[in-house]
C-alpha positions as CSV (number, residue, x, y, z in Angstrom):
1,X,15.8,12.9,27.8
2,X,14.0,10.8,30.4
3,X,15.1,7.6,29.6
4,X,13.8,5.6,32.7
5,X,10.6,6.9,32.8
6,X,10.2,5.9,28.8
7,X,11.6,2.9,29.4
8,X,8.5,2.6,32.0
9,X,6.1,3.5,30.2
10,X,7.2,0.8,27.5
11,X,7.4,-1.9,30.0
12,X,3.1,-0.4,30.9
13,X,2.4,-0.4,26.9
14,X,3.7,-4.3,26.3
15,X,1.6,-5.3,29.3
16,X,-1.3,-3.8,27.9
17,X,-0.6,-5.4,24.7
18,X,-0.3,-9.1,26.6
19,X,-3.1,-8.1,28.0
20,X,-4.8,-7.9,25.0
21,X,-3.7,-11.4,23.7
22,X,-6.1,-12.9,26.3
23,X,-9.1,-12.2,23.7
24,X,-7.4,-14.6,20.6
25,X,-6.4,-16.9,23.4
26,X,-10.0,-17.2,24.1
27,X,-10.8,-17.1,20.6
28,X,-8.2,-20.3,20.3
29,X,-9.7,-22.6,23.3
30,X,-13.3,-22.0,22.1
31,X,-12.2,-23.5,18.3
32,X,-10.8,-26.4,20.0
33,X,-6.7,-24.6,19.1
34,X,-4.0,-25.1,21.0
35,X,-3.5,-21.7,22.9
36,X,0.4,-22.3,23.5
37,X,1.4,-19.5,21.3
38,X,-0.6,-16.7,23.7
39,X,0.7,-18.3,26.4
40,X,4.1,-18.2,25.4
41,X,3.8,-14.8,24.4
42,X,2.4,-13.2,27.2
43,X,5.3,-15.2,29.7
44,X,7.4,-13.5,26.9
45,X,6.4,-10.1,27.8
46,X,5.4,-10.2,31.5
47,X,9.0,-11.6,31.9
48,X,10.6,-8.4,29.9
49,X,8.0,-6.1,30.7
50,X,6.6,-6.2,33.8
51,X,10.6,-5.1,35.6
52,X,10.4,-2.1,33.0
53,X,7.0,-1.5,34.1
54,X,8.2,-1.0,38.2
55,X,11.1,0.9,37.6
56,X,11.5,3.8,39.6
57,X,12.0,7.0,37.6
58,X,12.8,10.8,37.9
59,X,10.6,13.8,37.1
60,X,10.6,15.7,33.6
61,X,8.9,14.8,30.3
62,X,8.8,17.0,27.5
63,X,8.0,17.1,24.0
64,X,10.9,15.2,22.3
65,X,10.8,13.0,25.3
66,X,7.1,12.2,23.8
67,X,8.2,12.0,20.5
68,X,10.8,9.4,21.1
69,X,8.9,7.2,23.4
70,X,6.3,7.2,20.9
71,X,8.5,6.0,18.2
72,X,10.6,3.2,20.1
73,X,7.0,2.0,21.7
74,X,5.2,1.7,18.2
75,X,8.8,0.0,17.4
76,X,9.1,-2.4,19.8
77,X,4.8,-2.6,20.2
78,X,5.6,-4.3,16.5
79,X,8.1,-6.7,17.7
80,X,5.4,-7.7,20.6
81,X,2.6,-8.6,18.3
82,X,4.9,-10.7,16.0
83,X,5.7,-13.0,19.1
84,X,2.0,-15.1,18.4
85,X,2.8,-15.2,14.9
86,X,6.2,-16.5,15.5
87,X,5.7,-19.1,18.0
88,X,2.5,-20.2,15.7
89,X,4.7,-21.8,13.5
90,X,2.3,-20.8,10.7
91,X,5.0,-18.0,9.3
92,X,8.2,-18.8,7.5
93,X,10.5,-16.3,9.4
94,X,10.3,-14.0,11.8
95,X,10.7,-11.2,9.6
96,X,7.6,-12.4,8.2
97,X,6.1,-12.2,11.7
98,X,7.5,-8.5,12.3
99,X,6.1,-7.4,8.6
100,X,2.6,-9.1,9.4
101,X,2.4,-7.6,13.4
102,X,3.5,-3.9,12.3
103,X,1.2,-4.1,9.2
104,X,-1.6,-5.1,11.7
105,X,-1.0,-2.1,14.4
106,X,-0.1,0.7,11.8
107,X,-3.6,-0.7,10.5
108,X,-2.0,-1.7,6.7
109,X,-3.4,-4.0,5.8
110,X,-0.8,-5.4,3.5
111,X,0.3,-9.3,3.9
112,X,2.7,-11.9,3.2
113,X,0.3,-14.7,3.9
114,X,-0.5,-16.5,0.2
115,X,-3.5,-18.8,2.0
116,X,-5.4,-16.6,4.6
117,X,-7.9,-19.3,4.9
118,X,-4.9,-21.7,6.2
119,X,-4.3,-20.3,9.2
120,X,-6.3,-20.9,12.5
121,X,-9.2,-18.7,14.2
122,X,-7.1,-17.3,17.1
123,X,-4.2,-16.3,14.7
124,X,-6.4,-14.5,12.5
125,X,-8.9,-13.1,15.3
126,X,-5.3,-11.5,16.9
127,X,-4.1,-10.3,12.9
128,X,-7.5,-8.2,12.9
129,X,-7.6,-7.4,16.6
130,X,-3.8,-5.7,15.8
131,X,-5.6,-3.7,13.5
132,X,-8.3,-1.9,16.6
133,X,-5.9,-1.4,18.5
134,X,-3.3,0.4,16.4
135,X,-6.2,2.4,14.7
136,X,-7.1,5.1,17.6
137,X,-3.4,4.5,18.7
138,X,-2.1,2.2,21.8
139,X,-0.7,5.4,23.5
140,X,-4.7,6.8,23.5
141,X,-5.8,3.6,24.5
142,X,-2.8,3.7,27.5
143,X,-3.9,6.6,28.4
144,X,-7.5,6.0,28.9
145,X,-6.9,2.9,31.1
146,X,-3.7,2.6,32.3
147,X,-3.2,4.3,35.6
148,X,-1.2,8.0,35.5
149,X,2.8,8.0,35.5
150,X,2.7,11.4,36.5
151,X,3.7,12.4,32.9
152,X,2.0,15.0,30.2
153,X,0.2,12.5,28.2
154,X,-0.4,15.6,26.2
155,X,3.0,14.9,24.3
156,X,2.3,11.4,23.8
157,X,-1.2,12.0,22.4
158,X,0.4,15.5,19.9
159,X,2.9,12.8,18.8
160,X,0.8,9.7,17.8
161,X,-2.5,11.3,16.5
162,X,-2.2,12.2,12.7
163,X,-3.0,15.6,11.1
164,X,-1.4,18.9,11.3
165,X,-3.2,20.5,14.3
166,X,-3.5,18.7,17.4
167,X,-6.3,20.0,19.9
168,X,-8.0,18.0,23.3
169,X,-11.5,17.0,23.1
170,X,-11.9,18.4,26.9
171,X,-9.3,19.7,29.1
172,X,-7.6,16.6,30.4
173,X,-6.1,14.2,27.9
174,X,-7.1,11.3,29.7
175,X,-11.0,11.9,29.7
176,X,-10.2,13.2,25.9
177,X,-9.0,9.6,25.1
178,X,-12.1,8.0,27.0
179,X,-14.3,10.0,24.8
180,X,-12.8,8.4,21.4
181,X,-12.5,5.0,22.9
182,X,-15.9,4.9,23.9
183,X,-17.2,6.2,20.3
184,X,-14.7,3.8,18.4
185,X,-16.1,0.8,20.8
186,X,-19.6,1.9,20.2
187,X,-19.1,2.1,16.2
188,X,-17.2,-0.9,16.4
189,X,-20.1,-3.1,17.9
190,X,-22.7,-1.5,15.8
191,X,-21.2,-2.1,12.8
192,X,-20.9,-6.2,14.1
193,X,-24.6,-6.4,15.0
194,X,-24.6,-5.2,10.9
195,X,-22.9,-7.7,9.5
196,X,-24.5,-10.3,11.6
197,X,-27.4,-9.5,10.4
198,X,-26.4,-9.0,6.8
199,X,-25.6,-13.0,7.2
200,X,-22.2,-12.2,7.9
201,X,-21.1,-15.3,10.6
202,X,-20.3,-13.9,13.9
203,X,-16.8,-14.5,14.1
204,X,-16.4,-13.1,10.5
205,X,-18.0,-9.7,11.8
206,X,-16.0,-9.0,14.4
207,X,-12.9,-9.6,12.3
208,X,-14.0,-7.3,10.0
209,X,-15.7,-5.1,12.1
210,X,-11.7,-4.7,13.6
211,X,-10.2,-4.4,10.4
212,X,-13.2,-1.4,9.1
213,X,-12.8,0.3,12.7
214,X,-8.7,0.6,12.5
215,X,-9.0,1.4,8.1
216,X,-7.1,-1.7,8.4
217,X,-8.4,-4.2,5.6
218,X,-7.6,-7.6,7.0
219,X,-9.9,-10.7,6.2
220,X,-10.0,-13.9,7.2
221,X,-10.9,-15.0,3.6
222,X,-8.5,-15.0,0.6
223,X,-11.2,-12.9,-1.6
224,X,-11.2,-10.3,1.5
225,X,-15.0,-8.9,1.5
226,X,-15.4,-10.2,-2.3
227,X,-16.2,-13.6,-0.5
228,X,-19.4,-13.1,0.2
229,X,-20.9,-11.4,-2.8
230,X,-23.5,-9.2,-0.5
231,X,-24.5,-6.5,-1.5
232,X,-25.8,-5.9,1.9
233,X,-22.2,-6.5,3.5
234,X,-20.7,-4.0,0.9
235,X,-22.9,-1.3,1.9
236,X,-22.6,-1.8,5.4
237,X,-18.6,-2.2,5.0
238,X,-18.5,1.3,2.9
239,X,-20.8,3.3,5.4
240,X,-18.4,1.7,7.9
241,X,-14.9,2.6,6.5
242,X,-16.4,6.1,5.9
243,X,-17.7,6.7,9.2
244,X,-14.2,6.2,10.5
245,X,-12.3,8.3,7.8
246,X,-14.2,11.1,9.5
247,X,-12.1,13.4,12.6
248,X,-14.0,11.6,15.5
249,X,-14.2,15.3,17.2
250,X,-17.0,15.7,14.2
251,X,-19.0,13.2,15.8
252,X,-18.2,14.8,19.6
253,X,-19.3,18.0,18.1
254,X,-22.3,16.2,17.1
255,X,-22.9,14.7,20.7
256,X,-22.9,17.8,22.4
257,X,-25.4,19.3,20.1
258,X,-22.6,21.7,17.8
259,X,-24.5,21.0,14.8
260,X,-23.5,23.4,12.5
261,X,-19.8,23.3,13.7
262,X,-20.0,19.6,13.0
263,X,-20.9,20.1,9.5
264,X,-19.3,23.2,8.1
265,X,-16.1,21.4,8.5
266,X,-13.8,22.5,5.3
267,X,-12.0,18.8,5.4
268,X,-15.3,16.7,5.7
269,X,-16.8,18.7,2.5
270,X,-13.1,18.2,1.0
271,X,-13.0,14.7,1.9
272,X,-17.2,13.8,0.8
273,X,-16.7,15.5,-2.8
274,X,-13.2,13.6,-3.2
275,X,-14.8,10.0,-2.9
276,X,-17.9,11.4,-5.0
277,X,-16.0,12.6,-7.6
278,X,-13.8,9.7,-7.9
279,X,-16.4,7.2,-7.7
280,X,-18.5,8.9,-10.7
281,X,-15.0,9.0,-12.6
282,X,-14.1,5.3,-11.9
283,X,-17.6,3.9,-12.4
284,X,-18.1,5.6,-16.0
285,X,-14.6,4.1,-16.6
286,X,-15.3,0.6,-15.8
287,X,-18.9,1.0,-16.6
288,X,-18.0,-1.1,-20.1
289,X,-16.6,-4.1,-17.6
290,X,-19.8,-4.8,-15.3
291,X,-23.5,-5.4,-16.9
292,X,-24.7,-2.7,-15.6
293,X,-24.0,1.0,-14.4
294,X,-25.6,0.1,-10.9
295,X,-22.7,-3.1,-11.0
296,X,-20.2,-0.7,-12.1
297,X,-21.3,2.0,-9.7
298,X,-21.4,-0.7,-6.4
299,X,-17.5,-1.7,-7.0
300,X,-16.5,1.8,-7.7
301,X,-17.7,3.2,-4.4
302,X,-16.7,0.3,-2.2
303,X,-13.2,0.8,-3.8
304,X,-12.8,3.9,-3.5
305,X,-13.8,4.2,0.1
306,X,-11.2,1.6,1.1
307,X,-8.8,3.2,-0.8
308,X,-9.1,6.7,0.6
309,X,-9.8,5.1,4.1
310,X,-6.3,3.3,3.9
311,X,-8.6,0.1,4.6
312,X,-7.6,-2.0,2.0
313,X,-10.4,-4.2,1.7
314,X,-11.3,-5.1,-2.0
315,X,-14.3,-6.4,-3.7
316,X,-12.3,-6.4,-7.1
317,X,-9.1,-6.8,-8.4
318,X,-8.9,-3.1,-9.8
319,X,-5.3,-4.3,-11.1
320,X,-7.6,-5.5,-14.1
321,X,-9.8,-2.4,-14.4
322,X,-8.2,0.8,-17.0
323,X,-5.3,2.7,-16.3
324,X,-7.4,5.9,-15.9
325,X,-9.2,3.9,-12.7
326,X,-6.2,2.9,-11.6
327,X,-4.2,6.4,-11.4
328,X,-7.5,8.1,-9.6
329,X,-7.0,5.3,-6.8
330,X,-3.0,5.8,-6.8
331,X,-3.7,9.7,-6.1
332,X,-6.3,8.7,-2.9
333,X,-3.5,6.5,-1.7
334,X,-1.9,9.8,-1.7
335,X,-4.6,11.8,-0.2
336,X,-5.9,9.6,2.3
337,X,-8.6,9.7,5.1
338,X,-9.3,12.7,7.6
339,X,-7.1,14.1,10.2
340,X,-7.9,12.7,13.5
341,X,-9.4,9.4,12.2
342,X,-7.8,6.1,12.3
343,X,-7.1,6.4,8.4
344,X,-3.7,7.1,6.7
345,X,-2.2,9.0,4.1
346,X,-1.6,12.8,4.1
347,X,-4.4,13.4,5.0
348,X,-7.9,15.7,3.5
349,X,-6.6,18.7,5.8
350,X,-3.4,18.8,4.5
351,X,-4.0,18.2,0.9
352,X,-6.8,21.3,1.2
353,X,-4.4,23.3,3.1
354,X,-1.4,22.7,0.1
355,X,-4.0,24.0,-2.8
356,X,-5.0,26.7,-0.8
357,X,-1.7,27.7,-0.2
358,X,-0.7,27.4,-3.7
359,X,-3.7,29.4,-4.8
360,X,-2.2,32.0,-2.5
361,X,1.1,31.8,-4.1
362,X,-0.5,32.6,-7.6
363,X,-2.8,35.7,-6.3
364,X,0.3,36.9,-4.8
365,X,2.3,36.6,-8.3
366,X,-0.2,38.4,-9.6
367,X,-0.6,41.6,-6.8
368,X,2.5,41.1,-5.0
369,X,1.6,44.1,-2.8
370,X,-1.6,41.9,-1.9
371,X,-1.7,40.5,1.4
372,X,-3.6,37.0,2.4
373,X,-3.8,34.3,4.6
374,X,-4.9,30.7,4.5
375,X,-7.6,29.6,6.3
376,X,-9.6,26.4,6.8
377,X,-12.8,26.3,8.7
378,X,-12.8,30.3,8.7
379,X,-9.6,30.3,10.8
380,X,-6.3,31.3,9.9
381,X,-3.4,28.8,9.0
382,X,-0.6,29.6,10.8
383,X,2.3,30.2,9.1
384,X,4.0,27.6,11.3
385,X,1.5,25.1,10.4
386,X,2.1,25.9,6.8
387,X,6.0,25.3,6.8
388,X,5.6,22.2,8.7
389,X,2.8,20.9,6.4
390,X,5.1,21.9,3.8
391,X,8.3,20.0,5.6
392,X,5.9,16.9,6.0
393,X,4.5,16.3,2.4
394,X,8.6,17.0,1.5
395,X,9.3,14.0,3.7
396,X,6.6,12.4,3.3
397,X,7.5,12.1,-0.6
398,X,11.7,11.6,-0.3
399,X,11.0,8.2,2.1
400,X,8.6,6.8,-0.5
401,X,11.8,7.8,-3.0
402,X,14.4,6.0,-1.1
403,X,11.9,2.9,0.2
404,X,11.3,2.6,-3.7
405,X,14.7,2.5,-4.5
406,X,15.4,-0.1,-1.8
407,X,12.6,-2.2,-2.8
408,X,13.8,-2.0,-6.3
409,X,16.8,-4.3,-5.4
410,X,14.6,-7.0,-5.7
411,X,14.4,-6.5,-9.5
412,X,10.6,-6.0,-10.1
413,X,9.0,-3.5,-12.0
414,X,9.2,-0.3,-10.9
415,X,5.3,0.2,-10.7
416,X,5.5,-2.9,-8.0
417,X,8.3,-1.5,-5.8
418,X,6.9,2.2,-5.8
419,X,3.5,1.1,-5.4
420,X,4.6,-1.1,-2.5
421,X,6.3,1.6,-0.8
422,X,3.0,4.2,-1.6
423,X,0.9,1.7,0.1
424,X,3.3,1.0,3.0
425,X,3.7,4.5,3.9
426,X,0.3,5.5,3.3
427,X,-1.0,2.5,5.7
428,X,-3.5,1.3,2.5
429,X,-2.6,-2.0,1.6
430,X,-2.5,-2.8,-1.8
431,X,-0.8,-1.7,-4.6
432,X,-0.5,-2.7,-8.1
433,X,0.1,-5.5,-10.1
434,X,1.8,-8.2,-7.8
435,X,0.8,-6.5,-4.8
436,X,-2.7,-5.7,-5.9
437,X,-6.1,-6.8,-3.8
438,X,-5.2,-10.6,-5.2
439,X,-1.8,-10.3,-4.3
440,X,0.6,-10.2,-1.4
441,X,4.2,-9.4,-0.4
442,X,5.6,-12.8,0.4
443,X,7.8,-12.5,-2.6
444,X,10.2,-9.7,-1.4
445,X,13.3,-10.3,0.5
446,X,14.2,-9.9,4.1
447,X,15.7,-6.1,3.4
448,X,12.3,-5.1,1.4
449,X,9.9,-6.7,3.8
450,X,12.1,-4.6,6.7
451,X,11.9,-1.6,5.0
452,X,8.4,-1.5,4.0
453,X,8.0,-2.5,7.9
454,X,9.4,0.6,8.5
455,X,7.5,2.8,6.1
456,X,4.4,1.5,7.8
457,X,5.6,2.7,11.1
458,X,6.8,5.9,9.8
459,X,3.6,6.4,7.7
460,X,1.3,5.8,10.6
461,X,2.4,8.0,13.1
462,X,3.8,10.7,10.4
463,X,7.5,10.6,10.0
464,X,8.6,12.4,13.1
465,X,8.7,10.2,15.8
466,X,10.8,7.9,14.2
467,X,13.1,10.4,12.7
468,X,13.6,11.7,16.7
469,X,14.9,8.6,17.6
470,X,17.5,9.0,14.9
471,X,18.8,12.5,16.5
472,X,21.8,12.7,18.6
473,X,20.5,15.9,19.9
474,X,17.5,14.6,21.4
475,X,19.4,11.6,23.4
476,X,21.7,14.6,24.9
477,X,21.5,15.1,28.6
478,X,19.6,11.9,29.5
């Protein structure tokens, strides 16, 4: 493994990232703030970072070299973005820090913070700007501007985009990651011009404007989007968080004029009857709760489309609606957004691919001479594919065993500590009871809020990467 030239790109990612601190900086000068904590934490970073960053390095980078700089960058990335919150003074520990930074770039959503409204404009600008830059991915976003290191970004891109197939826009990975920047910056202002004209203020649209873009969910009020009791804002927030739960190659197809390719997509009609099906469900359930079936109908949606989205932003405290409700949005925590969005979870692709397959399995029970494949969008599912998809959701489901388990420690009810460890790993949020939308996870101790730290990580750039770094095999020959 390449060590050196990892080590160098790292040194390139945290430089980025102190880059980006200059915007909540900004944010803390024109609110009359004192900016020390930027400050501090960019001198933090250009004095560990910038050496890494001008080392000289040898040739050869290959896959597992892109899985495990992927891993130890999103790692360490976390660390980075805790530094503000740290040296703020407005966290109790630095573990609290490292929970809030990796919830933030893993796009979580989840929080420790009891008063959100206590804390000051740059501090919360940076907790929601965390949440844009983690959601397309800082490796994409590395790739796009930072200058070449003579390395096949390819690897790096295969190992931090979610979903079971990886494919390039366009030839060159670079220019591919140009593409998705430029469509999540233009989504990402549109939906702030929205809001501001909804009669959202502007600083309040652009940190939710961040947190919709990355299916983050943080607010800078303690009702999150409940605050403002728009329905105007609710739409636009819904539209939003759905428009990026969609694969952004649907809405390149749909720039270069691939209309029907766009829209035959087996996920995107998976994903668009799973929200419509839950939100009928839900709203008849809670219909009895609201005045009205339009009421009911209006928190349903906007629910479920930040629960499948991973966002996390709540309108509700669904902890209070029935148990049926309650179980459909546990199972979306589950499924999660599209593959090749900035949303978390399984994933739509996945989830269809898993029934189909199973369907498979009882046709061939039934005519085991039969012979048939799995395909989505009229191609066939490698067999590969199938295994690993298979490997994945096997994974996926033992670390939310054993996170659980840890959690549990702490001596709250189980639905807490597996709920906590669903919503970690599935970068949504919430969970249930304590940790529900009114909720937050400054109870746990130091172990849980590490380990649910983790999860987020692991969850967000699916399992892999992190479990490379773990591998004695793949530090051999470095």
């Amino acid at each position: 493994m390449n060590v050196k030239l990892i080590l160098k790109l790292l040194g390139r990612v945290e430089l980025l990232i102190a880059g980006s601190m200059l915007l909540p900086l900004g944010v803390s000068l024109l609110y009359g703030e004192s900016p020390l904590p930027f400050l501090t934490s960019i001198a933090v970073l250009l004095c560990t970072c910038l050496p890494l960053s001008l080392m000289r390095t040898g040739s050869g980078f290959f896959l597992r070299d892109g899985f495990a700089a992927v891993g130890l960058i999103w790692l360490l990335v976390s660390v980075a973005g805790a530094l503000p919150f740290y040296f703020s003074g407005e966290f109790s520990s630095f573990t609290d820090c490292l929970f809030e930074s990796a919830s933030g770039f893993t796009t979580t959503g989840a929080t420790i913070l009891a008063d959100i409204e206590a804390c000051s404009k740059g501090i919360l600008f940076w907790r929601s700007l965390t949440h844009w830059l983690g959601g397309m991915g800082v490796l994409v976003l590395a790739t796009a501007i930072v200058p070449s290191l003579g390395i096949r970004s390819h690897y790096l891109t295969q190992a931090e985009s979610p979903g079971p197939v990886f494919s390039k826009l366009v030839p060159k990975q670079a220019q591919t990651s140009k593409i998705l920047y430029s469509i999540y910056c233009v989504l990402t202002l549109t939906e702030v011009l929205c809001l501001k004209l909804a009669g959202m203020p502007l600083y309040d649209s652009f940190i939710h404007a961040f947190s919709s873009a990355g299916t983050g969910g943080f607010s800078n009020r303690n009702a999150s989007v409940g605050a403002y009791g728009s329905v105007a804002i609710d739409l636009i927030i819904t539209v939003f968080i759905l428009l990026f739960s969609l694969n952004f190659a649907v809405y390149f197809l749909l720039l270069t004029r691939k209309w029907r390719e766009a829209l035959s997509s087996d996920e995107l009609r998976f994903f668009l009857l799973v929200v419509t099906g839950a939100t009928i469900l839900i709203a008849i359930d809670i219909a009895p709760l609201y005045t009205s079936i339009w009421e009911s109908l209006r928190y349903s949606v906007f629910q479920v489309a930040s629960i499948i989205s991973t966002t996390g932003f709540a309108t509700a405290d669904f902890v209070l609606w029935p148990h049926f409700s309650q179980t459909i949005l546990v199972l979306l925590m589950f499924c999660g957004a599209c593959a090749g969005s900035t949303g978390g979870g399984i994933k739509c692709s996945r989830v269809l691919i898993l029934l189909r397959s199973i369907r498979r399995e009882i046709h061939r029970v039934i005519h085991p001479r039969s012979v048939e494949v799995v395909k989505l969008d009229g191609k066939v599912v490698e067999e590969d594919t199938l295994r690993s998809i298979s490997v994945f959701v096997g994974s996926y489901l033992f670390i939310i065993l054993a996170a659980t388990l840890i959690i549990s420690l702490d001596d709250f009810p189980f639905s807490v500590s597996f709920s906590s460890a669903l919503t970690c790993i599935s970068n949504v949020g919430p969970g249930l009871e304590l940790v529900g939308p009114t909720g937050n996870f400054s109870a746990f101790s130091h172990l849980s809020k590490i380990v649910m730290s983790l999860c987020m990580i692991i969850g967000r750039l699916e399992i892999f990467p992190i479990l490379v770094l773990f591998s004695r095999q793949a530090w051999r020959h470095t």
